[in-house]
One Martini backbone bead per residue (centre of mass of N, CA, C, O) as a GRO file, in nm:
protein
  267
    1UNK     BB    1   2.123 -11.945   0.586
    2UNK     BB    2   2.383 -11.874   0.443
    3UNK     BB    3   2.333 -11.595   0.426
    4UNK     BB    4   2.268 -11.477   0.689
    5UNK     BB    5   2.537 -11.552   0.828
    6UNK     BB    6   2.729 -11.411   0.611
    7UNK     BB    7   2.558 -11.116   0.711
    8UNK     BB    8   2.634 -11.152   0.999
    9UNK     BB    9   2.972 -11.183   0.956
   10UNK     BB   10   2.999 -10.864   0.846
   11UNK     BB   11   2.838 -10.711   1.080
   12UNK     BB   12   3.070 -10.790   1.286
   13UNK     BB   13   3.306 -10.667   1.118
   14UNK     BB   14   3.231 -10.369   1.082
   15UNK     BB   15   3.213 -10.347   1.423
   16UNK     BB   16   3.459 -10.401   1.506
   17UNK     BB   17   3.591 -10.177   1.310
   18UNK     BB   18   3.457  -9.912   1.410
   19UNK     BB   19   3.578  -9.933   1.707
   20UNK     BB   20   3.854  -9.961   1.640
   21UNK     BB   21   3.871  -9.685   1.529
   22UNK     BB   22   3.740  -9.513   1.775
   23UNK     BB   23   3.988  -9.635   1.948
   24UNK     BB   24   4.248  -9.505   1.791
   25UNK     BB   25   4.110  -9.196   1.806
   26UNK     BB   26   4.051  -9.130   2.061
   27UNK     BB   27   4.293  -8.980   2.218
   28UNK     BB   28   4.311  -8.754   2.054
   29UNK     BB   29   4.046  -8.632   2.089
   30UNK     BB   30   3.999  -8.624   2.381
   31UNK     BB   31   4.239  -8.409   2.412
   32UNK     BB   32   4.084  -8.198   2.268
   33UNK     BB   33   3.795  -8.196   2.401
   34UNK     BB   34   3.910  -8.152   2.696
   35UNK     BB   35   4.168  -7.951   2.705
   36UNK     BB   36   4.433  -8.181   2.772
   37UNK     BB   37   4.743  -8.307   2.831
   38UNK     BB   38   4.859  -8.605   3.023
   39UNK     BB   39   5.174  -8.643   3.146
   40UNK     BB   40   5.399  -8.841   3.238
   41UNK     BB   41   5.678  -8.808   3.510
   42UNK     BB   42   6.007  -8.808   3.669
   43UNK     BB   43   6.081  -8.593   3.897
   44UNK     BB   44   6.437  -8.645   3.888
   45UNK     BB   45   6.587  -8.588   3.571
   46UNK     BB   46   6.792  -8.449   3.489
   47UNK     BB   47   6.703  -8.256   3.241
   48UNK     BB   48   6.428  -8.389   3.169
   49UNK     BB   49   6.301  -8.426   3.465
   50UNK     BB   50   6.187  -8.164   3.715
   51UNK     BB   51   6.226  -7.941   3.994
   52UNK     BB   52   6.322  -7.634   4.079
   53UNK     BB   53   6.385  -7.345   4.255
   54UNK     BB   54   6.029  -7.276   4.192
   55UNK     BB   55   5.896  -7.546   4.200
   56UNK     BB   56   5.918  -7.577   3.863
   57UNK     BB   57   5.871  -7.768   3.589
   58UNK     BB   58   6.138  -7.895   3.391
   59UNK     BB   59   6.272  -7.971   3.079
   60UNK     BB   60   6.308  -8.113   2.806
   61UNK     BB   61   6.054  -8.250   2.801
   62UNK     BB   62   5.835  -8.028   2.901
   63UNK     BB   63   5.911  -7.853   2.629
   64UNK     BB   64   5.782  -8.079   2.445
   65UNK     BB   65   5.500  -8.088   2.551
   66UNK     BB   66   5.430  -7.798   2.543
   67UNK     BB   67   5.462  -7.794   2.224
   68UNK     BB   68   5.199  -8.017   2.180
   69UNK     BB   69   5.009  -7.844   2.336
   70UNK     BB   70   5.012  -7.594   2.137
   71UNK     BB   71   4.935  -7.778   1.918
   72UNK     BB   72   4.647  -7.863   1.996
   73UNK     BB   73   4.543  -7.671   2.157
   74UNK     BB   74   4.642  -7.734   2.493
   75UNK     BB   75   4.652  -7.826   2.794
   76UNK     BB   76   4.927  -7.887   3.040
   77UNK     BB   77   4.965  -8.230   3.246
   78UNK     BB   78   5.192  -8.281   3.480
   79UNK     BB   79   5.277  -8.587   3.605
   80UNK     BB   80   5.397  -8.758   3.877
   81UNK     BB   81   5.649  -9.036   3.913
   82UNK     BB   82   5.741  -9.313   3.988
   83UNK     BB   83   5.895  -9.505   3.818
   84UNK     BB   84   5.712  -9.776   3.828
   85UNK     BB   85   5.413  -9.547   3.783
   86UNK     BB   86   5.448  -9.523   3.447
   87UNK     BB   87   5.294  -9.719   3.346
   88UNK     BB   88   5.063  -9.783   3.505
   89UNK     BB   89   4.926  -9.459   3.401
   90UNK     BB   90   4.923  -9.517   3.123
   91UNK     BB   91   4.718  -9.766   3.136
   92UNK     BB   92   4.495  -9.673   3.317
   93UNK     BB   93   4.451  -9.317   3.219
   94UNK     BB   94   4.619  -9.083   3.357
   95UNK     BB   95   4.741  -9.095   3.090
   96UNK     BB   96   4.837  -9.044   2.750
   97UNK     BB   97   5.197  -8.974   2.817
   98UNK     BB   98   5.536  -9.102   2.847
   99UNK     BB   99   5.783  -8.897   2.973
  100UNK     BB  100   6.115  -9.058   2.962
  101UNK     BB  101   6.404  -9.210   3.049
  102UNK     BB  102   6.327  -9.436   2.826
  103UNK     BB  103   6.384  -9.773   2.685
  104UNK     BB  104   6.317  -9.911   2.441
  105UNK     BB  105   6.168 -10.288   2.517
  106UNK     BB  106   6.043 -10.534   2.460
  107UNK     BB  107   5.892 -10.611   2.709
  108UNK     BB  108   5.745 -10.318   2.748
  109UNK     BB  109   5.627 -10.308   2.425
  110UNK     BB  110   5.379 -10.532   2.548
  111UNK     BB  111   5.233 -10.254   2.693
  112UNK     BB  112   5.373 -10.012   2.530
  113UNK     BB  113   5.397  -9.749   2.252
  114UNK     BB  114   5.697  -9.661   2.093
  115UNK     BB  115   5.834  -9.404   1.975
  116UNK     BB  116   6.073  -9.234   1.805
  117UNK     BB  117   6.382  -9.161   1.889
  118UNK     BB  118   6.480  -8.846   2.043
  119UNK     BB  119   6.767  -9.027   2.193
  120UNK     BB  120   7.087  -9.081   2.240
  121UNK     BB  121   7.271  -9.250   2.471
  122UNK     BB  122   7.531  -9.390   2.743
  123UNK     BB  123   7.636  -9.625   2.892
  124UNK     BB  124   7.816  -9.649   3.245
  125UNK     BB  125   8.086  -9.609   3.471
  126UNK     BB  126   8.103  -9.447   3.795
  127UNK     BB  127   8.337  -9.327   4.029
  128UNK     BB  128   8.548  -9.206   4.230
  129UNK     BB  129   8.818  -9.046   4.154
  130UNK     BB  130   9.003  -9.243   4.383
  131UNK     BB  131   8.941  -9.487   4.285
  132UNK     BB  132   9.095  -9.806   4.185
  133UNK     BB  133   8.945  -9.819   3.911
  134UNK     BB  134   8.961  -9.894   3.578
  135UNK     BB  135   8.807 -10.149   3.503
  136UNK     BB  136   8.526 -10.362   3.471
  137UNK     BB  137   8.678 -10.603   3.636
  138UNK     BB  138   8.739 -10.459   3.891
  139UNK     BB  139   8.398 -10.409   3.967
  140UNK     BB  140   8.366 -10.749   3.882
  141UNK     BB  141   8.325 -10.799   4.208
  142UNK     BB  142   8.179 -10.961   4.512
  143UNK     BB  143   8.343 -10.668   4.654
  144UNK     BB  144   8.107 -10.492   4.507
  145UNK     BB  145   7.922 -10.247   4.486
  146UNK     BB  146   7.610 -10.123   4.242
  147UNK     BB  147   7.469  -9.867   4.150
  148UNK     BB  148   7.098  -9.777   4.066
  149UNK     BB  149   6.812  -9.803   3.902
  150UNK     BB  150   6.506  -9.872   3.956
  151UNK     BB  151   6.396 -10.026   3.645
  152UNK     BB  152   6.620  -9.973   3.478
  153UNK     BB  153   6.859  -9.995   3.210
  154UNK     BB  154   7.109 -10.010   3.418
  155UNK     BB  155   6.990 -10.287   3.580
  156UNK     BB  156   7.008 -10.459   3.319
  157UNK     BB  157   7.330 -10.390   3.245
  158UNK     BB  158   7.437 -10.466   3.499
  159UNK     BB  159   7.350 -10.786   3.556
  160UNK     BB  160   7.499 -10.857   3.295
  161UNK     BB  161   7.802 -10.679   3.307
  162UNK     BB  162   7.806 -10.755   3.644
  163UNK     BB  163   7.756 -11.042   3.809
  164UNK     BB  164   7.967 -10.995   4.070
  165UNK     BB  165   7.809 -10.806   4.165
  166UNK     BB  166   7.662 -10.575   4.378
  167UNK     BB  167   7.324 -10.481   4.358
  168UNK     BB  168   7.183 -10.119   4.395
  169UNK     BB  169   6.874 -10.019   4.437
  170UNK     BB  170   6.722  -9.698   4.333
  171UNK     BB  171   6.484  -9.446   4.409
  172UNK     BB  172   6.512  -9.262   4.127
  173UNK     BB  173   6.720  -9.020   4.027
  174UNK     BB  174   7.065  -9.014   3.950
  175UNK     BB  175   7.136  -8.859   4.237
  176UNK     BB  176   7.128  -9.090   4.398
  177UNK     BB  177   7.385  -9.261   4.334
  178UNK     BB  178   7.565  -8.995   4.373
  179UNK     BB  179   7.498  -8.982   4.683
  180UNK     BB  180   7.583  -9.311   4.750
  181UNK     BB  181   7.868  -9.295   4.683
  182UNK     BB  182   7.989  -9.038   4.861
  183UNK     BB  183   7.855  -9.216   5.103
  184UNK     BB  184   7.951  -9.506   5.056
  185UNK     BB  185   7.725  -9.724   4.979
  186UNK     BB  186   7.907  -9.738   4.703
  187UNK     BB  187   8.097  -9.777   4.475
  188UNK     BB  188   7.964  -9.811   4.200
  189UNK     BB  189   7.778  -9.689   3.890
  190UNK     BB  190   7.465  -9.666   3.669
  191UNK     BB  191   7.447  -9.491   3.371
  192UNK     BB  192   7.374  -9.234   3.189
  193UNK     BB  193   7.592  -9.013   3.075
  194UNK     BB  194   7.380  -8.759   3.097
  195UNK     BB  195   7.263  -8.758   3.378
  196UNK     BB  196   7.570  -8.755   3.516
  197UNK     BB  197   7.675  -8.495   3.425
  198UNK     BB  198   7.496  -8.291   3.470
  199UNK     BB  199   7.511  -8.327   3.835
  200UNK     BB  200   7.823  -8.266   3.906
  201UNK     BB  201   7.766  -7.957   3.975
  202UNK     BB  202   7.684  -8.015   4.265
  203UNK     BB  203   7.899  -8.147   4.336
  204UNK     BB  204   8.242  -8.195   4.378
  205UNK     BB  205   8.467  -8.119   4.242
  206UNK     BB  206   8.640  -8.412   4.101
  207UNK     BB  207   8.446  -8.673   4.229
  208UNK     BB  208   8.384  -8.789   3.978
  209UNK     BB  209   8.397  -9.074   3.762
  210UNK     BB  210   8.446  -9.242   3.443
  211UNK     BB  211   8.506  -9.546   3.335
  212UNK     BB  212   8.277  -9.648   3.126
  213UNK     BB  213   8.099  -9.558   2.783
  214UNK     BB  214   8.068  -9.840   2.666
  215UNK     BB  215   7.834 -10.011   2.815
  216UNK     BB  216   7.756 -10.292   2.637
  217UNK     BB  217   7.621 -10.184   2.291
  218UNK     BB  218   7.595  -9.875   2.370
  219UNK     BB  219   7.384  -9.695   2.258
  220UNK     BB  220   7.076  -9.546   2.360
  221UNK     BB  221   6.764  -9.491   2.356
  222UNK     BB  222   6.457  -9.292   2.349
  223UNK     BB  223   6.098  -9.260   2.426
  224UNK     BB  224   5.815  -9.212   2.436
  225UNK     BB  225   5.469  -9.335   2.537
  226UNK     BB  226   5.193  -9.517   2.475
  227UNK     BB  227   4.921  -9.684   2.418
  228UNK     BB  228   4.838  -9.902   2.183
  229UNK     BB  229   4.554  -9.775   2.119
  230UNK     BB  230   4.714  -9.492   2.029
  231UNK     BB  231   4.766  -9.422   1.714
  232UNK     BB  232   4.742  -9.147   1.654
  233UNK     BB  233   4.931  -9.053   1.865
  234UNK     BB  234   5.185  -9.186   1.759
  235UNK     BB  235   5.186  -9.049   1.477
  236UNK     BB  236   5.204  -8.726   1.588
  237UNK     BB  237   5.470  -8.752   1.781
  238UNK     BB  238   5.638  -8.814   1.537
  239UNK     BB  239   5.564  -8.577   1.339
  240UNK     BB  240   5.648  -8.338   1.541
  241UNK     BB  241   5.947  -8.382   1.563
  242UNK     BB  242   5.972  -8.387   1.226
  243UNK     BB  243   5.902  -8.062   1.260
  244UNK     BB  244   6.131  -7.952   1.485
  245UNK     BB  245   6.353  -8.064   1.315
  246UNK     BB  246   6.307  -7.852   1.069
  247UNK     BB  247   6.276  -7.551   1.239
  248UNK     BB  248   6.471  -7.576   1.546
  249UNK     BB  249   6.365  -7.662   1.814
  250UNK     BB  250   6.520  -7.907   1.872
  251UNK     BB  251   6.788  -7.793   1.876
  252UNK     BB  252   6.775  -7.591   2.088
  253UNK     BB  253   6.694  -7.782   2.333
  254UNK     BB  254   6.918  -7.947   2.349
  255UNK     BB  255   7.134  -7.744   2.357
  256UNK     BB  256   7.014  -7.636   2.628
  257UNK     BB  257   7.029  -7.944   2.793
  258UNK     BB  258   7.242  -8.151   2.682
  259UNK     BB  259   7.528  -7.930   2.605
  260UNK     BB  260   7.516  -7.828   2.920
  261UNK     BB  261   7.453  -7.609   3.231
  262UNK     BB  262   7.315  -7.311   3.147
  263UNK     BB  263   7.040  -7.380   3.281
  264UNK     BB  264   7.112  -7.335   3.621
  265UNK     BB  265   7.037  -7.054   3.615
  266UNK     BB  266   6.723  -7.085   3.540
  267UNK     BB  267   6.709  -7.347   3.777
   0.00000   0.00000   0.00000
């Protein structure tokens, strides 16, 4: 009785590896097989992902997806989504890739896994340019309204760091606070330092300053995301960066898309 119940309790743990290893390469078989690798995004947050003049999706995020599509040998199928709709998507199964400019934190790691960071931003605070707000104590005041971006790391950490502040939460990307702005609904905004440069360009000259660079602990990181059981997409994405970054196609992406604004001109 005891050797049967011990092959027994083998033959559960072999099947136990055995599914466990084609769950862990499912998703990447599967992209290949479909012949489509689908990414969600949220198209409006230039440079990340965005709808250009001619009604298609740009942006340097679609440009890394492009190339790993290009890499698997597959059609790329680019999802749009609300802020709060990507994660969702991506664990619905409706996504393979979460392609968007998020931070990985504990929480969110809970429910997905993020590849190694492919770029580093700076959370910021900036007003109306002639507005009198000089240091972060004097917009930490109970009679300033702070516009954010709902359930962004810029929403997390305006509320850690302001909190006489009231936060005034906007769906949608980095374009909508500084609308909001100008619009005088809010005194002032918190978002990554390159969200706001980017966009700077649509509005009037001199029209927003940056208050304040440094707010929290400095530089986030950004990065893809994947379901936790897709280990080799995980595994893969990671691989095809330091491809793309030994080749130079990694910087020429930055240097397009992050380091200036003559995209604008293409898009």
């Amino acid at each position: 009785m005891k050797l049967k119940k011990l092959v027994s309790i083998i033959l559960v743990m072999s099947l136990a590896l055995f599914f466990t290893g084609i769950c862990f390469a499912g998703t990447l078989s599967e992209i290949v097989k479909r012949g489509e690798l689908r990414v969600a995004v949220q198209s409006g947050s230039a440079p990340y992902a965005f709808f250009d003049k001619k009604g298609e999706q740009a942006g340097s995020m679609i440009d890394f997806t492009k190339g790993m599509a290009d890499a698997m040998g597959v059609k790329l199928k680019v999802l749009d989504f609300d802020w709060d709709g990507l994660i969702p998507a991506l664990l619905s199964g409706k996504a393979d890739v979460l392609a968007a400019d998020m931070t990985p934190t504990l929480k969110r790691a809970l429910k997905i896994s993020f590849t190694d960071p492919w770029i580093y931003v700076q959370p910021c605070v900036f007003t109306k340019a002639g507005a009198s707000y000089k240091t972060l104590e004097d917009v930490n005041k109970s009679g300033v309204t702070v516009g954010v971006l709902l359930g962004s790391t810029g929403e997390t950490i305006a509320k850690k760091y302001l909190p006489n502040a009231k936060i005034k939460s906007y769906k949608g990307g980095g374009r909508m606070i500084v609308q909001a702005l100008l619009a005088g609904h809010v005194d002032a905004g918190v978002n990554d330092d390159l969200a706001v440069l980017t966009v700077l360009p649509d509005f009037p000259p001199n029209s927003i300053r940056l208050l304040d660079k440094r707010l929290g602990q400095g530089k986030d990181p950004l990065a893809f995301a994947v379901r936790q059981e897709s280990v080799n997409l995980w595994q893969w994405i990671n691989l095809y960066f330091k491809t793309i970054r030994a080749n130079g196609t990694y910087d020429k992406n930055i240097s397009y898309w992050m380091k200036g604004v003559e995209w604008k001109k293409d898009h």
